[in-house]
N, C-alpha and C positions, 0 to 999 in steps of 0.2 A: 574706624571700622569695628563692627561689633564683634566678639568674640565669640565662636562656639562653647556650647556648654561641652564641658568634661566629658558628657554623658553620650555624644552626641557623636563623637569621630572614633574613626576605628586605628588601633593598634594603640594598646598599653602605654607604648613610652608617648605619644600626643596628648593621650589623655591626663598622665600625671600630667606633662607641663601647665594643660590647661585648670588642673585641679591646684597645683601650683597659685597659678594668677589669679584665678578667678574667687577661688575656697581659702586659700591661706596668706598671700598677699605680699611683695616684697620685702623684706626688712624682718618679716613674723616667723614665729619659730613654730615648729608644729615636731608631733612625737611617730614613731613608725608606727603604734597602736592605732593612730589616727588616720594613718596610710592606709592600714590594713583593712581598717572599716570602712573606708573609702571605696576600696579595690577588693573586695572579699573572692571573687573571683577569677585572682589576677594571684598565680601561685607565685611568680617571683616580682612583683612590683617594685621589689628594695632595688635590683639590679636596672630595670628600667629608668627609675630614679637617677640612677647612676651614670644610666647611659646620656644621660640629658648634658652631663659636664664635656662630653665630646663634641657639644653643640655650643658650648662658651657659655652654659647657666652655672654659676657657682652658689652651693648646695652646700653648707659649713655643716661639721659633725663636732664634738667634742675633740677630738683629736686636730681640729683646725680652731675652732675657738671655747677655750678652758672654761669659760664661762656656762656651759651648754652642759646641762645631763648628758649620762649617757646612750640615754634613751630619746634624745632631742636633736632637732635637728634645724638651721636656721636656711629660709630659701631668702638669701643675698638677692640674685641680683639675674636675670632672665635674660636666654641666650636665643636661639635661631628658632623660629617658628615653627616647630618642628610639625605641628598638624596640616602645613602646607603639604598638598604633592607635591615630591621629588626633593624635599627639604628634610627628610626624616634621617637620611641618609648623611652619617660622619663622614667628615675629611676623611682623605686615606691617611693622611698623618698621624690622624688619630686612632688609627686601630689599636688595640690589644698589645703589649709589650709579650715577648714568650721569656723564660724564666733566663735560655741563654744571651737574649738580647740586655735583660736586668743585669745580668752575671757580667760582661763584657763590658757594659759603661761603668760601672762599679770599678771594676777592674781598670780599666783604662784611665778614670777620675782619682787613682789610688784609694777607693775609697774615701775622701773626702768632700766635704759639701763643697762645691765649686763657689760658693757665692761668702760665706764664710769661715771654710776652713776643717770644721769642725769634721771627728769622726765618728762611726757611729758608736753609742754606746757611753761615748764622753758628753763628760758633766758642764753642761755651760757656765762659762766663768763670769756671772752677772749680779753674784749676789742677790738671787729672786728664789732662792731654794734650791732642792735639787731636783733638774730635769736630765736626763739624757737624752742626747741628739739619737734621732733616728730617721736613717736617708732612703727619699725615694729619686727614683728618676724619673726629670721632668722635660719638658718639650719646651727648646728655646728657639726663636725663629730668628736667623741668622742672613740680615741683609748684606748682599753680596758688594765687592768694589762695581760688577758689573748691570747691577741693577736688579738680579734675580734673588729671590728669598727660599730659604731653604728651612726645612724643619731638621734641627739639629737635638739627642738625646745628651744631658748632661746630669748629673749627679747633685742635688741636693735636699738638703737637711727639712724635714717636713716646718720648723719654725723660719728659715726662711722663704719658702713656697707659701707660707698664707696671707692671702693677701697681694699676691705679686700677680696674679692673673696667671691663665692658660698659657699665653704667648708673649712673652715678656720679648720683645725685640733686642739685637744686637747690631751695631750699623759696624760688622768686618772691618769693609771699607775707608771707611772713617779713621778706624783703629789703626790700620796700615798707612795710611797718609801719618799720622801723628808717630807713629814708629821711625815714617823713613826721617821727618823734620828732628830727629834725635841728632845728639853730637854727637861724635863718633863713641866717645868713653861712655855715654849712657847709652848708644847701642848693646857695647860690651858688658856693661854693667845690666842691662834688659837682658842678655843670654843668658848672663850666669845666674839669675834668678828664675829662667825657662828650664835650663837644664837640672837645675836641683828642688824644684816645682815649689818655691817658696822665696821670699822676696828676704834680704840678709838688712841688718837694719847697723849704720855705722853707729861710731860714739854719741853723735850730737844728735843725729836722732832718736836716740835711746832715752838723753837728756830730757830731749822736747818731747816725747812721750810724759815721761813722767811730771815735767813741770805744767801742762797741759793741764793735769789734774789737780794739781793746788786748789787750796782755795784762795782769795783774791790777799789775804794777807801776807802768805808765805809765797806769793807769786812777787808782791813788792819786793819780799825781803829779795831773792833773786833777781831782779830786776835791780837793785842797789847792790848788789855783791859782784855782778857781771860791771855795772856802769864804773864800780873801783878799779877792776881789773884793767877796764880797757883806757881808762883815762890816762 
């Protein structure tokens, strides 16, 4: 089906999407100068833009890919029809966060990015330079044991949120079948890493951490110093 022109349907946030597809094209970057000229009488089109990611379009900025000026902006990847009747309208899921509801999953996630760890403000340990993590909170959709899906708010770090999608799924369910099939000691051992919100790592896995990293000559030599020991 053919698509309406940009020009052609009414209410701002329809019309970017369609200026989107039709004018700039999946995968191509375009600048907000370029918006502006588009939309000259559309006094906040940047925000409309914006509103199109509560429809599952993802819309990269410099701050989701480094690559990007800061004046640039790449349209990835195109979500809900939104120039349909009765399609313009976001999930309730997606509404608006209010600053207590920010403040509250923060708080509740220790301030930590739930998917790596990190806090905000700290230096990622990757040898890429120096970045600071800095957390937003995002929307994880959380399949229940009982077959119902919920939109659940969780804490993390903007470098692991790009690229993970809107609704990144969690199958609960799943998670609790494989809890209860635990032995009983790594039940116990599953608490004591709940209760102190961090996972305790023994000797030998300290080891295998570090020999993991070798490279493949000094893995032999370990590998020959372990085979003496146990012979």
């Amino acid at each position: 089906m053919a698509l309406p022109s940009y020009r052609d349907v009414k209410g701002s946030k329809a019309q970017a999407a369609l200026w989107l597809i039709t004018v700039v094209g999946e995968g191509n970057i375009f600048t907000k100068a370029q918006l502006r000229e588009a939309f000259p009488e559309v006094a906040q089109i940047d925000r409309r833009l914006r509103d199109l990611r509560d429809h599952g379009w993802r819309i990269d900025t410099s701050r989701d890919d480094p690559s990007l000026l800061q004046q640039e902006q790449r349209f990835v990847t195109r979500g809900g029809d939104v120039w349909i009747p009765g399609q313009s309208k976001a999930p309730k899921h997606k509404g608006s966060l209010t600053a207590a509801q920010r403040a509250k999953v923060l708080h509740d996630d220790n301030n930590l990015c739930r998917s790596c760890g990190i806090g905000a403000g700290e230096a990622y340990e990757d040898g890429g330079g120096i970045e600071l993590a800095k957390l937003n909170v995002s929307r994880r959709s959380v399949l229940h044991a009982d077959g119902t899906e919920e939109h659940q708010l969780v804490t993390e770090c903007k470098r692991c949120g790009v690229g993970g999608g809107p609704d990144r799924e969690v199958d609960l369910g799943a998670l609790l079948d494989l809890v209860e099939d635990l032995a009983p000691l790594e039940q116990r051992l599953f608490a004591k890493w709940i209760a102190a919100d961090q996972r305790t790592f023994s000797p030998i896995e300290k080891v295998w951490g570090i020999y993991r990293t070798l490279p493949q000559e000094s893995r032999a030599a370990v590998t020959q110093a372990i085979n003496d020991v146990i012979d």
